[in-house]
N, C-alpha and C positions, 0 to 999 in steps of 0.2 A: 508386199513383197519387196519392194524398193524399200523401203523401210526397215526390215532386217536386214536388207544387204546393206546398207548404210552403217545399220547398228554393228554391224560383224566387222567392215572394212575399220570404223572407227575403234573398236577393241583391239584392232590387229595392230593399226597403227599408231596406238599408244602401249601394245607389246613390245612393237620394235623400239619406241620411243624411252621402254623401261630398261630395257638391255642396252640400246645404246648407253644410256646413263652409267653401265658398271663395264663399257666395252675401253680394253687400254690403250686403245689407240684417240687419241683426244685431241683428230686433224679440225680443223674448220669446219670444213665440209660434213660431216657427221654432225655436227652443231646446229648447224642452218637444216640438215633433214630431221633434225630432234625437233625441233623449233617449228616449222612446216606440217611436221606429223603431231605435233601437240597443240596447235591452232586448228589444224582439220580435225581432229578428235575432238574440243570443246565445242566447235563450231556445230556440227554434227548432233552434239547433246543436246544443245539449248535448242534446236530448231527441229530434233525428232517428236516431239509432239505438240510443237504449235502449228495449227490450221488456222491461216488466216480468211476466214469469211470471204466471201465477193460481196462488195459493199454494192447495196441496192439504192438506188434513190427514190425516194418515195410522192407520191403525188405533190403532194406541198411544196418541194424542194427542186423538184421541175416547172415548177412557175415562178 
């Protein structure tokens, strides 16, 4: 469930990240939220389907 909502916010805000791109107002500030919503969107990618293990230590390795 977290995981589609992740996926849905991250589409949405490379949506807005696309329209901004063709929006004519071309303040700063629109820039830096282009920039923010297009680092949360990649971020988001790359980390939706990695599971990182909980690392066990093994008998050997506790002595």
């Amino acid at each position: 469930m977290k995981r589609m909502l992740l996926l849905i916010l991250s589409f949405a805000f490379l949506g807005l990240w696309i329209v901004g791109l063709f929006s004519p107002d071309r303040s700063s500030s629109i820039h830096i939220a282009l920039i923010v919503a297009l680092l949360f969107f990649l971020r988001s990618i790359m980390t939706l389907g990695v599971d990182i293990p909980a690392v066990k230590k093994t008998s050997k390795e506790n002595n």
